[in-house]
PyMOL Python script that loads the backbone (N, CA, C, O; Angstrom):
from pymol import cmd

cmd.read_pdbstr("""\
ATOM      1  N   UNK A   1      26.590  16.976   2.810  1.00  0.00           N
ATOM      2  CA  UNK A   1      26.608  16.255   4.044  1.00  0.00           C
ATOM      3  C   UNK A   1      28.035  15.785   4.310  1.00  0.00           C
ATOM      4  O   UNK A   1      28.622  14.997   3.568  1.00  0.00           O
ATOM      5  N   UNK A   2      28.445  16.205   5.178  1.00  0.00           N
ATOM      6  CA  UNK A   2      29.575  15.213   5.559  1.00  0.00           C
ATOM      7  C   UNK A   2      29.228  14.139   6.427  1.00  0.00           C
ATOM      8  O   UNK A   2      28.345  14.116   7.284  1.00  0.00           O
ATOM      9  N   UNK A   3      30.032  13.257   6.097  1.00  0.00           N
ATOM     10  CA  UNK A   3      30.537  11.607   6.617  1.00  0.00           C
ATOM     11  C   UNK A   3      31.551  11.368   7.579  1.00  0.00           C
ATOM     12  O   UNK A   3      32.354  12.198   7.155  1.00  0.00           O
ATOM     13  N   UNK A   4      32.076  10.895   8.483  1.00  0.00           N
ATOM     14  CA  UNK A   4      33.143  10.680   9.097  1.00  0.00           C
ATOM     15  C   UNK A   4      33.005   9.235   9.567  1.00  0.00           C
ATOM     16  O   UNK A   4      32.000   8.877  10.182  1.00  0.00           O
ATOM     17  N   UNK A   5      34.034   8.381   9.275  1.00  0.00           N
ATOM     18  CA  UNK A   5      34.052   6.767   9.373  1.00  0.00           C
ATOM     19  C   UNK A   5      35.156   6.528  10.173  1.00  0.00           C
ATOM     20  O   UNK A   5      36.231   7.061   9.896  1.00  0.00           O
ATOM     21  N   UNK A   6      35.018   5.703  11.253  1.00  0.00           N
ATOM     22  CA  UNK A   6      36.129   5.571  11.864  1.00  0.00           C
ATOM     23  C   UNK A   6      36.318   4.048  11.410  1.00  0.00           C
ATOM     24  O   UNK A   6      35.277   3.393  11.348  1.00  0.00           O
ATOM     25  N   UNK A   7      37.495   3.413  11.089  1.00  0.00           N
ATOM     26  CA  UNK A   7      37.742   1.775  11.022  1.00  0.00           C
ATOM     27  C   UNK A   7      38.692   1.353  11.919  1.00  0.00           C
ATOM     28  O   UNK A   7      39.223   2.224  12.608  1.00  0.00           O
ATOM     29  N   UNK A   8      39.058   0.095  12.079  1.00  0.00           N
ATOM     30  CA  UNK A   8      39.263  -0.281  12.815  1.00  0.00           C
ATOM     31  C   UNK A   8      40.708  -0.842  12.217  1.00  0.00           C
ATOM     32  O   UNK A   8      41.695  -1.265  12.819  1.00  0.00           O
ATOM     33  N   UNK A   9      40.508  -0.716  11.123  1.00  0.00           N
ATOM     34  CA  UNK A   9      41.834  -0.801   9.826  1.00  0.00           C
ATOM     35  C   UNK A   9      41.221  -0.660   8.554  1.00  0.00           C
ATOM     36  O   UNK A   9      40.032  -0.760   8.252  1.00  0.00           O
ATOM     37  N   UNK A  10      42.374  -0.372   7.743  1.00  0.00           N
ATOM     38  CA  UNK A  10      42.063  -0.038   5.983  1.00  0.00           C
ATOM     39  C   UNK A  10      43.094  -1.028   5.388  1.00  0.00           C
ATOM     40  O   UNK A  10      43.263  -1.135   4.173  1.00  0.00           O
ATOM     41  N   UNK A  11      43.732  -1.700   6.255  1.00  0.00           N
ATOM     42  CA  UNK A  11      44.493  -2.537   5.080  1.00  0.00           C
ATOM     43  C   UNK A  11      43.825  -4.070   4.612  1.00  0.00           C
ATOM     44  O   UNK A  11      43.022  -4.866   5.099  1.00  0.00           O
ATOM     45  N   UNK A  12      44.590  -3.984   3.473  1.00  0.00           N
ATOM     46  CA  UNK A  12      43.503  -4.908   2.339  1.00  0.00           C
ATOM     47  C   UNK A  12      43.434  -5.899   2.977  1.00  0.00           C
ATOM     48  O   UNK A  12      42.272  -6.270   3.139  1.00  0.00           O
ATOM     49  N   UNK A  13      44.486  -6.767   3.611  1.00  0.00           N
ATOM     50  CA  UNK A  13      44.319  -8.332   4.767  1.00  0.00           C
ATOM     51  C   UNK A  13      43.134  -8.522   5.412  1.00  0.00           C
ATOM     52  O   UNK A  13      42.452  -9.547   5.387  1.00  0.00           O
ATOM     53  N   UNK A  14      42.766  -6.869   6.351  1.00  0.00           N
ATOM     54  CA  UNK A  14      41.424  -6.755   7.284  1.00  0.00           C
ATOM     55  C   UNK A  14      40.612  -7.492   6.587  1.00  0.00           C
ATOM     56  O   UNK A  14      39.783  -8.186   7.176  1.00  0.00           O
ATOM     57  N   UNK A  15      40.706  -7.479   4.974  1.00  0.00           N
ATOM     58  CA  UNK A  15      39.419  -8.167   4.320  1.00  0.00           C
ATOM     59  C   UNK A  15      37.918  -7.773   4.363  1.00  0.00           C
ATOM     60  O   UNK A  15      37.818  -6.624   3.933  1.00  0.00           O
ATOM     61  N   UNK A  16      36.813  -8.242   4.687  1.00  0.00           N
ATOM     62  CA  UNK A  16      35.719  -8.035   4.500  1.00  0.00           C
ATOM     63  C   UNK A  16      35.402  -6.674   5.091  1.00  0.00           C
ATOM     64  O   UNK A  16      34.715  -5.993   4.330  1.00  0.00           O
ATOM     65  N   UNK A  17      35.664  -6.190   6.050  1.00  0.00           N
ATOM     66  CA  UNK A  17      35.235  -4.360   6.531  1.00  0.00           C
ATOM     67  C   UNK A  17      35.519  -3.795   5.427  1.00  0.00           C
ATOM     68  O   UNK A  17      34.706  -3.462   4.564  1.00  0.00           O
ATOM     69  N   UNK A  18      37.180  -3.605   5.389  1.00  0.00           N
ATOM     70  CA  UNK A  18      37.730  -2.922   3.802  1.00  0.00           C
ATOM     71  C   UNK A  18      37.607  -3.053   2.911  1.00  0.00           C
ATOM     72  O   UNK A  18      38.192  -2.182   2.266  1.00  0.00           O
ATOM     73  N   UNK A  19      37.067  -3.792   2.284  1.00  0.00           N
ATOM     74  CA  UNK A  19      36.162  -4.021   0.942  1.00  0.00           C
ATOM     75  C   UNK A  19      35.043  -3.227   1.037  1.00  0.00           C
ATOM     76  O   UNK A  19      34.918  -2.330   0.204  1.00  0.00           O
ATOM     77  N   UNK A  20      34.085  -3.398   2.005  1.00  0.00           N
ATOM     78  CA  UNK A  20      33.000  -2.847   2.623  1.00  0.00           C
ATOM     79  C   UNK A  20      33.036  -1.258   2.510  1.00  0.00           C
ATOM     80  O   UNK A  20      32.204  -0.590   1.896  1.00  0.00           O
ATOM     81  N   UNK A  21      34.350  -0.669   3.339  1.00  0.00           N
ATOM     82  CA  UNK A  21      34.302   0.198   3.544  1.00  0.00           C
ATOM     83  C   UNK A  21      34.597   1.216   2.001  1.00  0.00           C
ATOM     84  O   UNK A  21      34.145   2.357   1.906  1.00  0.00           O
ATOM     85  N   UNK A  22      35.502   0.483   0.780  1.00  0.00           N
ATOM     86  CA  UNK A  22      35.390   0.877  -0.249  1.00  0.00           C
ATOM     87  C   UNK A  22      33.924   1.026  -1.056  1.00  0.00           C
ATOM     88  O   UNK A  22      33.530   1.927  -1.796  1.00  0.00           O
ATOM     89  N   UNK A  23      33.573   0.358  -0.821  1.00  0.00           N
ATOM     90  CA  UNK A  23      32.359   0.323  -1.377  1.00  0.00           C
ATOM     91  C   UNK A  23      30.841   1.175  -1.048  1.00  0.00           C
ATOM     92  O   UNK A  23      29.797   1.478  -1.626  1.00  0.00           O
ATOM     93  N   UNK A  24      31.585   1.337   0.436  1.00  0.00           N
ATOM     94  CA  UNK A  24      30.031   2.764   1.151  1.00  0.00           C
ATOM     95  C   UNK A  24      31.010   4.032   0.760  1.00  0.00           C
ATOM     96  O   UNK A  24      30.363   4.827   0.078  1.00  0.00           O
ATOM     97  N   UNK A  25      32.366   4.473   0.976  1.00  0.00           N
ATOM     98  CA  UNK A  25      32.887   5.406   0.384  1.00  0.00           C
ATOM     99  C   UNK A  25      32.769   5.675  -1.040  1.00  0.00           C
ATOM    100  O   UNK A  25      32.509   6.841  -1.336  1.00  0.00           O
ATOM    101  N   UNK A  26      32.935   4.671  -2.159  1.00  0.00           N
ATOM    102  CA  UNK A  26      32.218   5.300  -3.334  1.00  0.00           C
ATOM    103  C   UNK A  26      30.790   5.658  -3.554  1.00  0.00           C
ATOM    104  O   UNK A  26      30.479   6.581  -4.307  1.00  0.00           O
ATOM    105  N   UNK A  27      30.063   5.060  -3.014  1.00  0.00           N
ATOM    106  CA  UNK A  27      28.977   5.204  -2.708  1.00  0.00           C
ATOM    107  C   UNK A  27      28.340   6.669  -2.298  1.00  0.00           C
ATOM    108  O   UNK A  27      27.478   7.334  -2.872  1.00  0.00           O
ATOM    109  N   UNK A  28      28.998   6.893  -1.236  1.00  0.00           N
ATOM    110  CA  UNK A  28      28.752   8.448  -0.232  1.00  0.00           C
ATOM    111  C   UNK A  28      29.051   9.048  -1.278  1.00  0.00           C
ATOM    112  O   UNK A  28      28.088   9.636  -1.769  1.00  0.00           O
ATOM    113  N   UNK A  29      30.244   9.171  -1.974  1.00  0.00           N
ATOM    114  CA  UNK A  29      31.322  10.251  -2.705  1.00  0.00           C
ATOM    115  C   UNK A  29      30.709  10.236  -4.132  1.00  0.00           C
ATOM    116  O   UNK A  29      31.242  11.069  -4.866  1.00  0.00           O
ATOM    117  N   UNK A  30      29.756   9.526  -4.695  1.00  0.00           N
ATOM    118  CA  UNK A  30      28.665   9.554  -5.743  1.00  0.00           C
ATOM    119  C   UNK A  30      27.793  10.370  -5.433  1.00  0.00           C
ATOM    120  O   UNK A  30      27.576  11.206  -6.311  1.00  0.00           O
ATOM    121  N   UNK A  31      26.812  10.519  -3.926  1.00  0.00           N
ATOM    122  CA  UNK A  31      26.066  11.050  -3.643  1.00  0.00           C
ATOM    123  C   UNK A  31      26.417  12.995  -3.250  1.00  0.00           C
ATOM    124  O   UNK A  31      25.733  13.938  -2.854  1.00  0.00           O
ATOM    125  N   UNK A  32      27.246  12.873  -3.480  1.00  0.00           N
ATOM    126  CA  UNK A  32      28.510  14.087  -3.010  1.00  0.00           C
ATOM    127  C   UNK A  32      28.833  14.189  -1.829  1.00  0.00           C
ATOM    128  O   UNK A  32      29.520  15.168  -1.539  1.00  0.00           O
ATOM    129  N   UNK A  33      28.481  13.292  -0.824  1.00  0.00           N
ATOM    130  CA  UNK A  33      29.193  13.404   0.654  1.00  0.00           C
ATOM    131  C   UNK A  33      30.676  13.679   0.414  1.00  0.00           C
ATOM    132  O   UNK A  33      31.448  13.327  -0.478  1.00  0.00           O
ATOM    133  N   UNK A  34      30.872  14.745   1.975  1.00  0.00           N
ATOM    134  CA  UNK A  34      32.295  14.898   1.779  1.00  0.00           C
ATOM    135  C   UNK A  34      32.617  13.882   3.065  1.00  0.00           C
ATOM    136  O   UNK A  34      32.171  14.175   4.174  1.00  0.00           O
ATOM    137  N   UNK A  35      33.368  12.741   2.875  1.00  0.00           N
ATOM    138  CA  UNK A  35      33.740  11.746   3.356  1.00  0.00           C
ATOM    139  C   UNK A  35      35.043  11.920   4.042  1.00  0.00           C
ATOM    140  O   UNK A  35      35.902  12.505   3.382  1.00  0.00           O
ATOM    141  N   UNK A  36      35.367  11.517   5.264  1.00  0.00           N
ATOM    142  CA  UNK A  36      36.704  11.505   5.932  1.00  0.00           C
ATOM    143  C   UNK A  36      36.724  10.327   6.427  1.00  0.00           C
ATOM    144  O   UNK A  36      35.683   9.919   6.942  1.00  0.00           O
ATOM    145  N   UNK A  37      37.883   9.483   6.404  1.00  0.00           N
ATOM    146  CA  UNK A  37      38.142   8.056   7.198  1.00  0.00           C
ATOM    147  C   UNK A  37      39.078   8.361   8.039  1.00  0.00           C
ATOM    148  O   UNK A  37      40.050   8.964   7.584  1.00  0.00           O
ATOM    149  N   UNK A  38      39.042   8.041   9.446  1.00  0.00           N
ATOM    150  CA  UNK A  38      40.025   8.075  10.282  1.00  0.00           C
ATOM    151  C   UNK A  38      39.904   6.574  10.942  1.00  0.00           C
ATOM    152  O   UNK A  38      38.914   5.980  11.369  1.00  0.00           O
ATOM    153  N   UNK A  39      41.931   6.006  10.827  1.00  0.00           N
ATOM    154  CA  UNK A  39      41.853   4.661  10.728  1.00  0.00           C
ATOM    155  C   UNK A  39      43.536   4.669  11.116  1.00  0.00           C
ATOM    156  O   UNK A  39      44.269   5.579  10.729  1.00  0.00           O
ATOM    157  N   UNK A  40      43.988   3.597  11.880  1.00  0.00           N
ATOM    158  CA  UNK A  40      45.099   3.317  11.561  1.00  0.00           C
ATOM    159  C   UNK A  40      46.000   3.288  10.415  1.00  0.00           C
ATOM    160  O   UNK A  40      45.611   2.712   9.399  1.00  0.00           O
ATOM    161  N   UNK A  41      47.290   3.897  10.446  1.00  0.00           N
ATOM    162  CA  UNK A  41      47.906   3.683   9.591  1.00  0.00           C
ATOM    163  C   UNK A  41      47.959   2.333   9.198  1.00  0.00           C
ATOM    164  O   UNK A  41      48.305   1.522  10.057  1.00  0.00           O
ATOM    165  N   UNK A  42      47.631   1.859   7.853  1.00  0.00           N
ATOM    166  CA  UNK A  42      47.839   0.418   7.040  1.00  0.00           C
ATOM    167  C   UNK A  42      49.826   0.214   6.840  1.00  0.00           C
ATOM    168  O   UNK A  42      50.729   0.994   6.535  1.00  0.00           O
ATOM    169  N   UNK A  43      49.766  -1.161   7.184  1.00  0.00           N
ATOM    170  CA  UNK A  43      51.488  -1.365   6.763  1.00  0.00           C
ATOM    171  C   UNK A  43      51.964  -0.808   5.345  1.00  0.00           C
ATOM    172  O   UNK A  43      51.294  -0.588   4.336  1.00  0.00           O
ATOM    173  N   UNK A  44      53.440  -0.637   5.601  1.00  0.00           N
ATOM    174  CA  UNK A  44      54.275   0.164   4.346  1.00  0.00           C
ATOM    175  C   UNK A  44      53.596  -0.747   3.044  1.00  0.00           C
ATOM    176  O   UNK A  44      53.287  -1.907   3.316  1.00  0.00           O
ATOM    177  N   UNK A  45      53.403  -0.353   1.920  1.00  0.00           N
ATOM    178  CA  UNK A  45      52.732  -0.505   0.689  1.00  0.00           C
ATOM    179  C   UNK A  45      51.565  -1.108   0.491  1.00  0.00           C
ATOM    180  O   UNK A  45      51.495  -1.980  -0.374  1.00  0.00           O
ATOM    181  N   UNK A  46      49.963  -0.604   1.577  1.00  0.00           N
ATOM    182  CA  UNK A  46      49.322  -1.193   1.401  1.00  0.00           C
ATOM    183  C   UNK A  46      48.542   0.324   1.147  1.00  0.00           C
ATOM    184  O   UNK A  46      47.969   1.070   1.941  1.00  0.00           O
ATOM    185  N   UNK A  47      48.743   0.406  -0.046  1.00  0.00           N
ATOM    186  CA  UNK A  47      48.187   1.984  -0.346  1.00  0.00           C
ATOM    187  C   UNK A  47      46.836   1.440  -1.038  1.00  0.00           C
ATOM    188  O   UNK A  47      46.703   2.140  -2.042  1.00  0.00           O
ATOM    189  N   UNK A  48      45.731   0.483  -0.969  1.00  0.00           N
ATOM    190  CA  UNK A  48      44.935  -0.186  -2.241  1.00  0.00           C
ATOM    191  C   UNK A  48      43.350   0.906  -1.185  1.00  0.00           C
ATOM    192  O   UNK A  48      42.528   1.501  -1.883  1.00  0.00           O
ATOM    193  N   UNK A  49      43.312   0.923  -0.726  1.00  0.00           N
ATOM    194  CA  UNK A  49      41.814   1.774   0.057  1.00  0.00           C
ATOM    195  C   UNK A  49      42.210   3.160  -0.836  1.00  0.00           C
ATOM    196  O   UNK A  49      41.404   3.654  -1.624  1.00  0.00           O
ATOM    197  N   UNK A  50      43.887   3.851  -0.546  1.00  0.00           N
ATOM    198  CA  UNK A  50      43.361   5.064  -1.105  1.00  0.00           C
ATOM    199  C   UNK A  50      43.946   5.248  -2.911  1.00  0.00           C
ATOM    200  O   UNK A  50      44.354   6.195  -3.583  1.00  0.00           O
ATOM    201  N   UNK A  51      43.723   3.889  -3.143  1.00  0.00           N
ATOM    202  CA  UNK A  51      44.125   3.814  -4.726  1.00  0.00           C
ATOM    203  C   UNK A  51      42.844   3.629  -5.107  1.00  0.00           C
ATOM    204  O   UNK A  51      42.564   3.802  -6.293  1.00  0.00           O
ATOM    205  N   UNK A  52      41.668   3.180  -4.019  1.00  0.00           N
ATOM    206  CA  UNK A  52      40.716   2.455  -4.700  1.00  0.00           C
ATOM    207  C   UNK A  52      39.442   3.650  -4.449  1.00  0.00           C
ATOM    208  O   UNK A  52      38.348   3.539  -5.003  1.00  0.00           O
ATOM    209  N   UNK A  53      39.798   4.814  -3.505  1.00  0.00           N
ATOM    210  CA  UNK A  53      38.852   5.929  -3.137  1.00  0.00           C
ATOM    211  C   UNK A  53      40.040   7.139  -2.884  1.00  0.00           C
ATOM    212  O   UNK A  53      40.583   7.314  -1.794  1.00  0.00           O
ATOM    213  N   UNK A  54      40.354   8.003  -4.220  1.00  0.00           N
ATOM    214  CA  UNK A  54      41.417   8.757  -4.054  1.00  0.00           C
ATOM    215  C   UNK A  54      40.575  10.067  -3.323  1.00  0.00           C
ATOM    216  O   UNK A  54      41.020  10.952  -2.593  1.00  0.00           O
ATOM    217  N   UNK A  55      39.430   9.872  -3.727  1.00  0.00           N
ATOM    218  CA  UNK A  55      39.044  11.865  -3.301  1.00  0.00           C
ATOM    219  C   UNK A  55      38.452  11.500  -2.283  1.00  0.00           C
ATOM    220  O   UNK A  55      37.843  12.541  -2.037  1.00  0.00           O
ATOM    221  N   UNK A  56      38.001  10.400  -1.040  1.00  0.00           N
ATOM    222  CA  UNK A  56      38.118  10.501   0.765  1.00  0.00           C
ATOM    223  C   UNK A  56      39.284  11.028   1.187  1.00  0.00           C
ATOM    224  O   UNK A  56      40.427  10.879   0.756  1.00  0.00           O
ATOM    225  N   UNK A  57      38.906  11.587   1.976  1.00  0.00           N
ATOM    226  CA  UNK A  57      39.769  11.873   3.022  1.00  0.00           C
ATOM    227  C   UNK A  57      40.484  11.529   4.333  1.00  0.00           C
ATOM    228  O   UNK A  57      40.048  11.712   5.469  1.00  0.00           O
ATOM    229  N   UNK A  58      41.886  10.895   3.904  1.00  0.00           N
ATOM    230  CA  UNK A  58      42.579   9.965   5.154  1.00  0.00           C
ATOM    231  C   UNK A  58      42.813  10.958   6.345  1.00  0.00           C
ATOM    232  O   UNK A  58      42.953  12.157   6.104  1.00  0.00           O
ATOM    233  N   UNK A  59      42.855  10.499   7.566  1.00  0.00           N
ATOM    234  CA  UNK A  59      43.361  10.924   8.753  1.00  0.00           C
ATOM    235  C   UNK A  59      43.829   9.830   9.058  1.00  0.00           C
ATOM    236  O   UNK A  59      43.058   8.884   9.217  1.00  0.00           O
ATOM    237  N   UNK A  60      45.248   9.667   9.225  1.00  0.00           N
ATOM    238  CA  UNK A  60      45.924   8.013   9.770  1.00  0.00           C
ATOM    239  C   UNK A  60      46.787   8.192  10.938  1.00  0.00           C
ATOM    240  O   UNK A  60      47.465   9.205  11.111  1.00  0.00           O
ATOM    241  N   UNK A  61      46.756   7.316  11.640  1.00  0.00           N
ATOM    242  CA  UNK A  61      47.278   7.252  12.573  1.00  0.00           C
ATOM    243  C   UNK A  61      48.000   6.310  13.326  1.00  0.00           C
ATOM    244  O   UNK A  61      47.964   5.127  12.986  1.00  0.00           O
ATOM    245  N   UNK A  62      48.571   6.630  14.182  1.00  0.00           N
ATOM    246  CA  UNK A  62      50.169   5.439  14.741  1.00  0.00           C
ATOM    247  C   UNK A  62      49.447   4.716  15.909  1.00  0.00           C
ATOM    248  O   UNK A  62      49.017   5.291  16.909  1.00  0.00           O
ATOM    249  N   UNK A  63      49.377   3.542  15.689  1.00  0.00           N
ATOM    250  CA  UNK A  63      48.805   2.489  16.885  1.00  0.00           C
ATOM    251  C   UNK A  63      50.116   1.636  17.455  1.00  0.00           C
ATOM    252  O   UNK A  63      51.192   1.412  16.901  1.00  0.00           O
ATOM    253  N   UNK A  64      49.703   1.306  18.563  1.00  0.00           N
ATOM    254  CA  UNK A  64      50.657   0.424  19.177  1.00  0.00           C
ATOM    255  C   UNK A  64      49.223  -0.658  19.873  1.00  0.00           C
ATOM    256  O   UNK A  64      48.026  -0.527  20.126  1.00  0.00           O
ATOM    257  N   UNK A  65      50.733  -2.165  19.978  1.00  0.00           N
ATOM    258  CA  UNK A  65      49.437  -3.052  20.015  1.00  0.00           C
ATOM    259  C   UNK A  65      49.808  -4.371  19.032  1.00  0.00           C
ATOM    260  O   UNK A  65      50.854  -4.586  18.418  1.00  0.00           O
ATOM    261  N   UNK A  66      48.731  -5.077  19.094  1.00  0.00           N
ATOM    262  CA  UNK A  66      49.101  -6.173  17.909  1.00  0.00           C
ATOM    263  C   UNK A  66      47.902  -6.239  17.577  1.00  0.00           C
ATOM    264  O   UNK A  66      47.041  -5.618  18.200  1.00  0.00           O
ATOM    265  N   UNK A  67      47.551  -7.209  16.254  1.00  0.00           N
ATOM    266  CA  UNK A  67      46.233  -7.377  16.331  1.00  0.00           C
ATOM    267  C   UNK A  67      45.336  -6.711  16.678  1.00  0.00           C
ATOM    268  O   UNK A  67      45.486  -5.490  16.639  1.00  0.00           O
ATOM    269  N   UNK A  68      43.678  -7.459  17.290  1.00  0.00           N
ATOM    270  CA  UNK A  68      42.750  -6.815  17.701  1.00  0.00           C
ATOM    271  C   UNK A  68      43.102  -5.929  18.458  1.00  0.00           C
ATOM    272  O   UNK A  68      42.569  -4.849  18.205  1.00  0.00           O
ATOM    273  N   UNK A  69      44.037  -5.934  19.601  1.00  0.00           N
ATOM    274  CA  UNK A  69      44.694  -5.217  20.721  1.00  0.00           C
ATOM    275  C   UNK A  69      45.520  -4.152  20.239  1.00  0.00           C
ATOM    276  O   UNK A  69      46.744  -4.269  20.308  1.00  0.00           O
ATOM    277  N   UNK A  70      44.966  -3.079  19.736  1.00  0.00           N
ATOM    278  CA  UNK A  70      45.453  -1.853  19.451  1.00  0.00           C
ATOM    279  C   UNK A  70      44.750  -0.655  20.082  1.00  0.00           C
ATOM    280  O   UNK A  70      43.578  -0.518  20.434  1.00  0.00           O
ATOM    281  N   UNK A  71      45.980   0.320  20.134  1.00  0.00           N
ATOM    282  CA  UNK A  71      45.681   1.710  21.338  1.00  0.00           C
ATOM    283  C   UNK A  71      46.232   2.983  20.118  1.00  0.00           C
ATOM    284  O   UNK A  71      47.216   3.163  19.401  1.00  0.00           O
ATOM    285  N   UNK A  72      44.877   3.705  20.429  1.00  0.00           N
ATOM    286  CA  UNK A  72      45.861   5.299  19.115  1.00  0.00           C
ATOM    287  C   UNK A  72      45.802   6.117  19.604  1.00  0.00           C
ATOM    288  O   UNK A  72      45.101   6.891  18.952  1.00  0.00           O
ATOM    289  N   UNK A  73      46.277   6.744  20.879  1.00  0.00           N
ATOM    290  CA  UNK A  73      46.378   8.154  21.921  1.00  0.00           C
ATOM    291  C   UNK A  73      45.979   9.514  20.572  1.00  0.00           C
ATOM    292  O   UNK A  73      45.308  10.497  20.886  1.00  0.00           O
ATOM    293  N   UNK A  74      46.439   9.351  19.346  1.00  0.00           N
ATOM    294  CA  UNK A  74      46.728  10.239  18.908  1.00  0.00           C
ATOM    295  C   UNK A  74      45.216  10.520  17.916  1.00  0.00           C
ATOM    296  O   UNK A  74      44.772  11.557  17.425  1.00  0.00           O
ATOM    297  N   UNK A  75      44.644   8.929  17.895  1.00  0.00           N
ATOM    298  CA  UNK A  75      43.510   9.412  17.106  1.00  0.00           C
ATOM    299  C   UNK A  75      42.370   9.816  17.985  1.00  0.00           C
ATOM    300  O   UNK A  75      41.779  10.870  17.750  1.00  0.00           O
ATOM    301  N   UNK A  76      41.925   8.827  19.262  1.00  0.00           N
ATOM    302  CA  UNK A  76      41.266   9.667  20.191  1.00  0.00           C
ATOM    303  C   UNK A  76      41.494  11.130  20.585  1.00  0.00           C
ATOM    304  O   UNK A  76      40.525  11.769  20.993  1.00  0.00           O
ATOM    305  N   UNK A  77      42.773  11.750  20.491  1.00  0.00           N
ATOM    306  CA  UNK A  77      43.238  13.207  20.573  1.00  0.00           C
ATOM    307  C   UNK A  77      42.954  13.913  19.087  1.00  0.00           C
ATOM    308  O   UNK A  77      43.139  15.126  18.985  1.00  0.00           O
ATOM    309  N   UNK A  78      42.605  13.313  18.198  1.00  0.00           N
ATOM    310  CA  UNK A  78      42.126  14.011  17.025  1.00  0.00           C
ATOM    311  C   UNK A  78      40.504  14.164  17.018  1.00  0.00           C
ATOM    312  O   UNK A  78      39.884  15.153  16.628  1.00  0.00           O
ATOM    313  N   UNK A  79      40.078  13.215  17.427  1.00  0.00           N
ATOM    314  CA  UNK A  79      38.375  12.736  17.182  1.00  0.00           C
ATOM    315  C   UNK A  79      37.911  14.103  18.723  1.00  0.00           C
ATOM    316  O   UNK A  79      36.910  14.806  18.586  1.00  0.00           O
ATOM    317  N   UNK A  80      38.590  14.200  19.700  1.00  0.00           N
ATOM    318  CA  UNK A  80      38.280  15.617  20.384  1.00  0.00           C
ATOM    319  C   UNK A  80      38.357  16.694  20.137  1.00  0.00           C
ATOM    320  O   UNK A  80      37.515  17.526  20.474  1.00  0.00           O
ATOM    321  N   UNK A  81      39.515  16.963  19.407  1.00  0.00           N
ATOM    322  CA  UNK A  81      39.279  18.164  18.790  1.00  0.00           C
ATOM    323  C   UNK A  81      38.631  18.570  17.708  1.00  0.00           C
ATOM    324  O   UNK A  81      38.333  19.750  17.524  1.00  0.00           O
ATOM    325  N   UNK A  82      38.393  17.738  16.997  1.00  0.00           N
ATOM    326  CA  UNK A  82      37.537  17.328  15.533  1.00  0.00           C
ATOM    327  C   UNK A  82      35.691  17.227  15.775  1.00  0.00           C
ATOM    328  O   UNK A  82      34.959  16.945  14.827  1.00  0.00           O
TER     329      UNK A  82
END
""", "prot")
cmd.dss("prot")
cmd.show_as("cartoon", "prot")
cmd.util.cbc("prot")
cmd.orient("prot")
């Protein structure tokens, strides 16, 4: 089965989703789902989602925006062709 998760972020600050979301990704990836996360790129050295689930699969992407108020032209242009 494949999985595809979109978040809303993966960096560790987000807090409670990303914990969350580690935790249904090991989960899936026990069951043998092949798992893909597509998510904003997390700030420079917040590598702990794919330290903490190495065999998902990232699709990351460049947001502009602050906060809640973020726009990703590039991931909506992935999630269409995908």
């Amino acid at each position: 089965m494949k999985v595809l998760h979109i978040a809303p972020s993966i960096a560790r600050a987000y807090g409670g989703p990303t914990y969350s979301l580690a935790g249904f990704s090991i989960a899936a990836l026990g069951e043998g789902a092949e798992l893909t996360i597509a998510a904003p790129t997390p700030p420079p050295g917040d590598s702990w989602l794919t330290d903490t689930v190495p065999s998902a699969q990232l699709q990351l992407f460049r947001t502009y925006g602050r906060g809640a108020f973020l726009a990703s032209p590039s991931l909506r242009s992935w999630l269409r062709a995908n």
